[in-house]
VOSEVO-492589 format. One line per 4 residues: number of its first residue (from 1); their letters; for each residue x, y, z of C-alpha. Coordinates in Angstrom, 2 decimals. Example, Ala and Ser with C-alpha at 12.3 -4.5 7.8 and 13.67 -1.06 7.14 Angstrom:
% VOSEVO-492589
1) AS) 12.30/-4.50/7.80 | 13.67/-1.06/7.14
END
This chain:
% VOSEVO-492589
1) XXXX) -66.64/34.70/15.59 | -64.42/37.06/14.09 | -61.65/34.37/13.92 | -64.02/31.43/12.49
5) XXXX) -64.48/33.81/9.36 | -60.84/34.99/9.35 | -59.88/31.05/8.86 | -62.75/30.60/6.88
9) XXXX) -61.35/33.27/4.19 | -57.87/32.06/4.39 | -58.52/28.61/3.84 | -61.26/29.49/0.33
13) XXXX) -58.07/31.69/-0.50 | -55.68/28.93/0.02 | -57.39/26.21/-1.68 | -58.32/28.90/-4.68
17) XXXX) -54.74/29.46/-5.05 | -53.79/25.55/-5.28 | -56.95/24.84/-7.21 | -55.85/27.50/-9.80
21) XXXX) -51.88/26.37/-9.64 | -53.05/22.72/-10.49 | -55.40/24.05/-13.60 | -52.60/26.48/-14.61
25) XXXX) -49.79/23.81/-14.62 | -51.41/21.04/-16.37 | -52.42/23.75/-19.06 | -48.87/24.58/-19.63
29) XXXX) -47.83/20.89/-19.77 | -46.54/19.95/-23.44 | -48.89/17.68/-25.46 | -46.45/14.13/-25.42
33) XXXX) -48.36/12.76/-28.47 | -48.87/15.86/-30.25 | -47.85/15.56/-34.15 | -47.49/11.82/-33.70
37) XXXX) -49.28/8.83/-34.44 | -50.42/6.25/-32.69 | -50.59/2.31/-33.90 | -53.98/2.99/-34.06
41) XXXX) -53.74/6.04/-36.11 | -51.23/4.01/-38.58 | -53.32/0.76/-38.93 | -56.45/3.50/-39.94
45) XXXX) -54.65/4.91/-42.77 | -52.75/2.29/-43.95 | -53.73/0.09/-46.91 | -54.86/-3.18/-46.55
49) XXXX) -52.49/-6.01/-46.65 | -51.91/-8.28/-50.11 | -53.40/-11.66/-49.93 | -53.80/-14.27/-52.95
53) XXXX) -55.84/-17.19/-53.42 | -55.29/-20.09/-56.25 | -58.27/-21.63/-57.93 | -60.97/-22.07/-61.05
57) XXXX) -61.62/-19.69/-62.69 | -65.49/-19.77/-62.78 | -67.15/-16.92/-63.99 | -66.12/-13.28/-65.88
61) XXXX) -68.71/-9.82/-66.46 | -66.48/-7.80/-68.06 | -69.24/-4.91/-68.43 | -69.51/-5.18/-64.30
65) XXXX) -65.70/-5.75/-64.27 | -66.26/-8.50/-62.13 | -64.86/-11.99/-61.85 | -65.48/-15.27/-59.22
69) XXXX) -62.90/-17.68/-58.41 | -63.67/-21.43/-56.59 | -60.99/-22.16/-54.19 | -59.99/-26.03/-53.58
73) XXXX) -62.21/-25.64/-50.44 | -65.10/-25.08/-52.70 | -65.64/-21.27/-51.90 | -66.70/-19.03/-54.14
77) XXXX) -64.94/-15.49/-54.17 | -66.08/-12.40/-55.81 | -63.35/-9.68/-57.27 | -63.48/-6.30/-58.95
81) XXXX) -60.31/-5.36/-61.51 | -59.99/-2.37/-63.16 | -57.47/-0.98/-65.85 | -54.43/-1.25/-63.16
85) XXXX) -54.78/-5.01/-62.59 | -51.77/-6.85/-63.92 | -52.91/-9.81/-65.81 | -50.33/-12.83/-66.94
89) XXXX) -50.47/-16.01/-68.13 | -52.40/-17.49/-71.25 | -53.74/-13.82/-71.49 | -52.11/-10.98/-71.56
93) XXXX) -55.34/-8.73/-70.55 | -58.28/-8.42/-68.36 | -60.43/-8.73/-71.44 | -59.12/-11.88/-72.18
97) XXXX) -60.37/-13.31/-68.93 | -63.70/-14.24/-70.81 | -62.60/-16.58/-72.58 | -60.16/-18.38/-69.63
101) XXXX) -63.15/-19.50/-67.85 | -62.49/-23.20/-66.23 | -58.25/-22.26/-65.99 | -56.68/-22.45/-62.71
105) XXXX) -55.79/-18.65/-61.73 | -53.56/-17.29/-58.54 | -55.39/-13.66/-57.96 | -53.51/-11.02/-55.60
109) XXXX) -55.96/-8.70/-54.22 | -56.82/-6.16/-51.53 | -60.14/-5.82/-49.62 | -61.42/-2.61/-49.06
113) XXXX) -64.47/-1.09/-48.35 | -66.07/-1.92/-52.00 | -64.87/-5.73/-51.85 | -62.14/-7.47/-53.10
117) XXXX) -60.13/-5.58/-55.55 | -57.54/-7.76/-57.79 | -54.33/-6.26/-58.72 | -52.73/-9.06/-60.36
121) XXXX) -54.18/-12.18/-61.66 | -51.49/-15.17/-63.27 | -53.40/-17.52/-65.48 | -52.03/-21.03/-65.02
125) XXX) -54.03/-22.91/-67.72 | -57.37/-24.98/-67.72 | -57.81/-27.40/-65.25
END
């Protein structure tokens, strides 16, 4: 009896000792990713990519600084510009985008969270 207790106590010792080796070691172990990004991390904070679309210009609220554009498919598009948006063409400035309606217009823009935000819009002329 005395040796069944004697084993019994070595072998809780034993496996306490590799138990607490294991925990210790992978404690100690340096972080591999630690102060780096991931892809997944990058594609998060980065902005969204440029993308442009050509069509009519259809309809301008410059109090909502809003502005819709018809592609050739015959969708509509909503965008938002604000004092940053580049504006070329047959007018020189965002405010002169009310009077342009009907022209054929290339718009550069981002979508973020709020919709699609133009940062440059190149008047081509009425169609």
């Amino acid at each position: 009896m005395k040796l069944i207790t004697t084993l019994t106590w070595t072998s809780a010792f034993a496996a306490g000792l590799f138990l607490g080796g294991l925990v210790h070691s992978s404690a100690q172990q340096p972080d591999e990713n630690r102060g780096r990004t991931t892809p997944q991390d990058q594609t998060k904070d980065r902005a969204p990519e440029p993308a442009s679309i050509t069509g009519e210009l259809t309809r301008v609220n410059p109090q909502a600084m809003t502005f819709s554009v018809k592609s050739a498919s015959g969708a509509e598009m909503l965008f938002r510009f604000d004092d940053k948006t580049i504006v070329s063409g047959a007018e020189s400035n965002v405010a002169g985008l009310a009077t342009s309606n009907g022209a054929e217009v290339t718009v550069t823009y981002r979508n973020d969270n709020a919709g699609n935000m133009a940062s440059k819009i190149e008047v081509h002329g009425k169609r």
